[in-house]
C-alpha positions as CSV (number, residue, x, y, z in Angstrom):
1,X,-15.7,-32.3,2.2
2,X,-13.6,-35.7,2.3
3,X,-11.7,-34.7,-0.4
4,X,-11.2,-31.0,0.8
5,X,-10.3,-33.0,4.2
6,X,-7.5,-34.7,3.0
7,X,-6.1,-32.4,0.9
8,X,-5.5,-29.9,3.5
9,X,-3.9,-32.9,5.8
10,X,-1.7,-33.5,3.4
11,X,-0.3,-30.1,2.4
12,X,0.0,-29.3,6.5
13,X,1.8,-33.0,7.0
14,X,4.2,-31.9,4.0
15,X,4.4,-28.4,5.9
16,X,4.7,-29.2,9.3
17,X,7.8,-32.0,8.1
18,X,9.8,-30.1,6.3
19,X,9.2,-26.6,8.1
20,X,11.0,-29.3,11.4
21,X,13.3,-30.3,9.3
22,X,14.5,-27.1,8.4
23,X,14.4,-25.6,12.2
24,X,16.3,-29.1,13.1
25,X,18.8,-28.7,10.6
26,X,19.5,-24.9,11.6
27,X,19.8,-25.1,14.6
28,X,16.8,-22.0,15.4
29,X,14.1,-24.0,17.9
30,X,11.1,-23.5,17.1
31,X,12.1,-20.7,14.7
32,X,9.6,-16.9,15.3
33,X,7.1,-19.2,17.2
34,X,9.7,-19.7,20.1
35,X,8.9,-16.7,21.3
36,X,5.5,-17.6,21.8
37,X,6.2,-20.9,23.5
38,X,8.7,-18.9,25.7
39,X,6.1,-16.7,26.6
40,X,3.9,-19.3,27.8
41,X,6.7,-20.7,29.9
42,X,7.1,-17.6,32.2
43,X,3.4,-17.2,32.5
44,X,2.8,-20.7,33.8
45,X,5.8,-20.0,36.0
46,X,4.8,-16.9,37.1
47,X,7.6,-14.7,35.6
48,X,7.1,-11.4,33.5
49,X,7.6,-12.7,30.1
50,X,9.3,-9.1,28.8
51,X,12.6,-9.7,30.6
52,X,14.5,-9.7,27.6
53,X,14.3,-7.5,24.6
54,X,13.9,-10.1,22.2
55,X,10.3,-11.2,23.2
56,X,8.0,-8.6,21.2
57,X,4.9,-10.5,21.2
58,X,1.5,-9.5,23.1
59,X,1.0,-12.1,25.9
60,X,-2.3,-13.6,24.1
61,X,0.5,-15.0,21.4
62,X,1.6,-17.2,24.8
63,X,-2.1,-18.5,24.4
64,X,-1.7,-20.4,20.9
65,X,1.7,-21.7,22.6
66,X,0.2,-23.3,25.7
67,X,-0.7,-27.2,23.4
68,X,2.8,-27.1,22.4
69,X,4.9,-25.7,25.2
70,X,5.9,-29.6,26.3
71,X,7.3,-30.8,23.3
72,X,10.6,-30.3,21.7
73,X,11.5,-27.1,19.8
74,X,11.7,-28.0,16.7
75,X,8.5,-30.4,16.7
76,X,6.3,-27.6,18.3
77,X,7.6,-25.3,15.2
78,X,6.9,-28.1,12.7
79,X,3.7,-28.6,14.4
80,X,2.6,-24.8,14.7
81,X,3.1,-24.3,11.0
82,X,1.8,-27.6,9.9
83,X,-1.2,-26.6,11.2
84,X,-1.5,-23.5,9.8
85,X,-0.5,-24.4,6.3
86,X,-3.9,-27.5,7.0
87,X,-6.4,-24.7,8.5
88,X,-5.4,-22.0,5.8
89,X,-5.8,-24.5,2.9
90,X,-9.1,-26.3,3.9
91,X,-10.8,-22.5,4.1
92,X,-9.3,-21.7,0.4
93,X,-10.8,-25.1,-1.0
94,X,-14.5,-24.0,0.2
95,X,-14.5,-22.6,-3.7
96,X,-12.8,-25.3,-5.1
97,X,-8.8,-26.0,-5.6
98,X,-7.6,-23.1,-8.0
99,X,-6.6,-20.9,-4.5
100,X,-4.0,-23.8,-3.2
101,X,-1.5,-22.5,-5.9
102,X,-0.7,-19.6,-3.1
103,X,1.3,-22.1,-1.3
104,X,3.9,-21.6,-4.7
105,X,4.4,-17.8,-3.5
106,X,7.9,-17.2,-2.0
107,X,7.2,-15.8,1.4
108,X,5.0,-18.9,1.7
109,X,8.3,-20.6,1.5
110,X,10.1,-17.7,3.6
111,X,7.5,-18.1,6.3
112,X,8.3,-21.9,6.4
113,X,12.1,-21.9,7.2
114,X,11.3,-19.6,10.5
115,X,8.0,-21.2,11.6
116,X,6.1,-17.9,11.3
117,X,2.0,-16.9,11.1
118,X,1.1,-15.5,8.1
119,X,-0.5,-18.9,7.5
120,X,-2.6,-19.1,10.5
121,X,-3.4,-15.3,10.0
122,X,-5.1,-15.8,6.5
123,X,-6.9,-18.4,7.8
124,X,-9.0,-15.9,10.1
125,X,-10.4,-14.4,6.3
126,X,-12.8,-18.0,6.1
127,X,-12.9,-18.9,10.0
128,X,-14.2,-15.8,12.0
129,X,-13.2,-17.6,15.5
130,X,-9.3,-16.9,14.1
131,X,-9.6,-13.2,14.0
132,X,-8.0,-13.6,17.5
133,X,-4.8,-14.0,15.7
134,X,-4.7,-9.7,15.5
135,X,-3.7,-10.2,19.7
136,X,-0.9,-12.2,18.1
137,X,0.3,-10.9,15.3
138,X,-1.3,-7.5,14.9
139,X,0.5,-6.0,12.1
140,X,-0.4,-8.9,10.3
141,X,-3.8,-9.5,11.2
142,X,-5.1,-5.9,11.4
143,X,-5.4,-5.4,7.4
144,X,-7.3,-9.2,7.1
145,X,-10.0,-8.4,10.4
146,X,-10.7,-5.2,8.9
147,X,-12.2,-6.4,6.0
148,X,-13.7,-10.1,7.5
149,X,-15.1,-9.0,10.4
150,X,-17.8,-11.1,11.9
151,X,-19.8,-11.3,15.2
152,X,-18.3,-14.5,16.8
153,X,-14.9,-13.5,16.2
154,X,-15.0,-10.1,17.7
155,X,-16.6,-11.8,20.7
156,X,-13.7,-14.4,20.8
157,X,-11.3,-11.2,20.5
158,X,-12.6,-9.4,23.5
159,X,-12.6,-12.5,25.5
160,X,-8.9,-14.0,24.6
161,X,-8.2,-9.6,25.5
162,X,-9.9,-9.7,28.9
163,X,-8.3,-13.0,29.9
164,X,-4.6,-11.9,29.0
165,X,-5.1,-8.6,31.1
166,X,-6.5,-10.8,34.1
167,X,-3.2,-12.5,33.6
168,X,-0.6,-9.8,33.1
169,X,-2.5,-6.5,33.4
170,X,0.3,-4.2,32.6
171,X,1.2,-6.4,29.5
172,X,0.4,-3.7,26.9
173,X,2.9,-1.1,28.6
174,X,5.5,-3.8,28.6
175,X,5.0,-4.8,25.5
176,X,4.9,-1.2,23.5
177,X,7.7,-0.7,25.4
178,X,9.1,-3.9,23.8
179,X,8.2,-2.3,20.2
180,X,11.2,0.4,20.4
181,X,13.5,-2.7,19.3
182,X,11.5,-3.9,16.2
183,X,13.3,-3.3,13.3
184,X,10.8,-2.7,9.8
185,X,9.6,-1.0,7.3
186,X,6.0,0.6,6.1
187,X,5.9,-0.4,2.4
188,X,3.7,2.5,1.5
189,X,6.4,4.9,2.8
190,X,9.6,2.9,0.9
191,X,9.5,4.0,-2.9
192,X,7.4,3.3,-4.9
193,X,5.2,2.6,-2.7
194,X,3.1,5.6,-2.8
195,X,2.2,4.4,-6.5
196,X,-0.2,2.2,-4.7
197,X,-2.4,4.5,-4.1
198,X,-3.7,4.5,-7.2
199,X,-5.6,1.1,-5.7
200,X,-8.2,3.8,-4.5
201,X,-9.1,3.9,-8.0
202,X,-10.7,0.6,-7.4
203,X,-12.4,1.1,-3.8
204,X,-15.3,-0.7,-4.3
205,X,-13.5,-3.9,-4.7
206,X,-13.0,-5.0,-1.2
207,X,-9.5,-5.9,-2.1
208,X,-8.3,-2.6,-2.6
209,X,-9.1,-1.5,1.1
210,X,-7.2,-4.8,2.0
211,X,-4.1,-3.9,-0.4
212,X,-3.8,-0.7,1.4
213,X,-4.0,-1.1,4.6
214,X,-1.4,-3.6,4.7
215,X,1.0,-0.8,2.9
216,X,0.6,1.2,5.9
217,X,1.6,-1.2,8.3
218,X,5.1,-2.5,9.7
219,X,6.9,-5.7,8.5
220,X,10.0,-6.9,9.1
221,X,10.8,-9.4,6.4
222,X,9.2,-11.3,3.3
223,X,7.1,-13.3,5.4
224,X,4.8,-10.1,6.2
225,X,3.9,-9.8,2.7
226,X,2.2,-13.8,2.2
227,X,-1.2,-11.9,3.5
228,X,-1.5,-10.5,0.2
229,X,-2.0,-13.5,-1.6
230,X,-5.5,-13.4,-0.4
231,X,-6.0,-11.1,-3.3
232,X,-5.7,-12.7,-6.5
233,X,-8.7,-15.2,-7.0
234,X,-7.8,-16.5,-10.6
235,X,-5.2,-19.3,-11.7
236,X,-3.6,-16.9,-13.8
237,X,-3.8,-13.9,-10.8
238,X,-2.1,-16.4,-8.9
239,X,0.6,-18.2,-10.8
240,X,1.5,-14.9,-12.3
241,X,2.0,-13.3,-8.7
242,X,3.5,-16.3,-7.0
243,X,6.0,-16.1,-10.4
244,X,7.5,-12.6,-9.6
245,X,7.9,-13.3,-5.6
246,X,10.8,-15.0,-6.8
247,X,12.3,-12.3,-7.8
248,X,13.1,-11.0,-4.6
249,X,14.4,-14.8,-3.7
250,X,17.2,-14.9,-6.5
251,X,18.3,-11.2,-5.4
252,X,19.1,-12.3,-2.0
253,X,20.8,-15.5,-3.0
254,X,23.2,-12.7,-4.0
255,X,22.8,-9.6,-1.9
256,X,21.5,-9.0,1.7
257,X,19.5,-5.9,0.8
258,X,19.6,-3.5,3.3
259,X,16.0,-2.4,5.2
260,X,15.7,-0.1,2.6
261,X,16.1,-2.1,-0.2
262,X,13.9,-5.2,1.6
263,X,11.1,-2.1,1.6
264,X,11.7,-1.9,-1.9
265,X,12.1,-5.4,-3.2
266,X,8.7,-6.5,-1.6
267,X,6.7,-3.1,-2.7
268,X,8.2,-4.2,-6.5
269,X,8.0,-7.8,-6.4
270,X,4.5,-8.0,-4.8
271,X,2.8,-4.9,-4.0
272,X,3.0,-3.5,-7.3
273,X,1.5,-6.8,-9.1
274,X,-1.0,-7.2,-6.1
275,X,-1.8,-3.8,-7.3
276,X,-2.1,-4.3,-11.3
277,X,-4.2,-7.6,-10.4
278,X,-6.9,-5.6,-9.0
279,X,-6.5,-2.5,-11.3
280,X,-7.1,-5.0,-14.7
281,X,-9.1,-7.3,-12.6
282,X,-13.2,-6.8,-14.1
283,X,-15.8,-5.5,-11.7
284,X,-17.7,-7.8,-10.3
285,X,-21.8,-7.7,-10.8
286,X,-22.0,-7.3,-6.9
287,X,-19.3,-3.9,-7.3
288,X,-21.1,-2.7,-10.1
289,X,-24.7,-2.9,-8.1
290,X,-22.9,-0.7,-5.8
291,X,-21.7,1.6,-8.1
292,X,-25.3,2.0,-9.1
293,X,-27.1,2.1,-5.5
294,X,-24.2,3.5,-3.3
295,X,-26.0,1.5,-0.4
296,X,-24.8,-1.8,-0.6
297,X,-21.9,-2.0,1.7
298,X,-19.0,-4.8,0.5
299,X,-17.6,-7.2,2.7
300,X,-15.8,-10.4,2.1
301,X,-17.1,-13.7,2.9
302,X,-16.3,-16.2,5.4
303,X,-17.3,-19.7,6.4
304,X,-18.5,-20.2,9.9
């Protein structure tokens, strides 16, 4: 636990610095988490945090902004994401310290330079109390609740729901409303991406559920896609997948692909292997009891 303990300090200090750094030297705030600071700032004044087009995030994302909305920009964004990186690698070092080469995966790396949440989002699949992050960050978070739900954090959910419509009760209208400016894609809808539903070959491996609904949801950049890499399990799953996200990293050192072409890059450069991982990957004993039964019902495991 020591060990696991410092570890994860160390990868969020490392995170947290140069994710700061990056915002400092850039000039961007505190990066996508500004909007979530900003929208803290108008509820504590009292002022309807939709009064500009840019802010597309449910009020609850004001919430996880309240601890940081007094410091500086930049620091709150260094500090946001620091965190995250910590939380999200202490839960993947319950089964030891293969899982920590996800932090080598490009939109790792992507989400760092904007201070965004993938990080903190994956960190709800081990602590059930963070599947309040879907208020945040829904098109994110949506695919991972789905397939960790637990008790305490549904609870959590409904509470952190009912306190933000005390607050602002018309913040859903506002911020659906809000919605109409988001520019994205659906990966299963760019091509290829309908080759992945060939992952249905595989739906007793929990994974494939997970793999597909996060085709079928909206992202915006190659950030979105860092939720995947709770997939592979194996060194080699890993390293091989965190190898060909690069891909789409060289290609826009020389090309600013289009949102077409962004669909495309990610559904090549990490759906596709996300989706050859668990086609070769070997059933598991607990898949093949349920092949056998049909009445044992899958479900990920989480800590807490």
């Amino acid at each position: 636990m020591r060990m696991r303990l410092v570890i994860s300090a160390l990868i969020g200090l490392i995170a947290g610095v140069l994710c700061w750094a990056v915002l400092a030297r850039n000039h961007q705030e505190a990066g996508d988490f500004r909007w979530a600071i900003r929208a803290a700032q108008s509820l504590l004044l009292r002022e309807n945090p939709y009064n500009t087009p840019m802010q597309r995030y449910p009020v609850p994302a004001a919430f996880f902004a309240l601890p940081f909305v007094r410091l500086p920009m930049e620091t709150a964004g260094g500090l946001f994401f620091g965190l995250s990186s910590a939380v999200l690698a202490f839960g993947l070092t319950s089964t030891g310290y293969t899982r920590l080469f996800i932090f080598l995966a490009f939109p790792y790396w992507s989400s760092l330079i904007t201070a965004q949440w993938p990080p903190l989002v994956m960190a709800s699949a081990f602590f059930p109390l963070l599947i309040v992050t879907v208020l945040a960050k829904p098109q994110n978070a949506l695919p991972v609740v789905t397939t960790h739900l637990k008790k305490s954090g549904v609870v959590a959910t409904v509470i952190l729901l009912g306190v933000s419509l005390l607050i602002l009760p018309s913040w859903p209208r506002l911020w659906i409303h809000q919605t109409g400016y988001y520019q994205h894609f659906v990966p299963f809808y760019v091509f290829p991406g309908p080759v992945l539903l060939l992952v249905l070959a595989r739906r007793k491996d929990p994974d494939a559920a997970f793999l597909f609904l996060t085709a079928l949801l909206p992202q915006r950049w190659f950030y979105d896609a860092f939720v995947l890499w709770l997939i592979p399990k194996t060194r080699q799953e890993i390293l091989a997948t965190a190898f060909l996200s690069w891909v789409p990293a060289l290609l826009r050192w020389y090309h600013m692909p289009t949102n077409v072409e962004l669909g495309q890059w990610t559904v090549l450069w990490f759906y596709l292997p996300m989706l050859f991982v668990i086609l070769l990957r070997l059933p598991s004993e607990q898949e093949l009891a349920v092949g056998k039964t049909g009445q044992e019902e899958l479900r990920p495991g989480a800590i807490g």
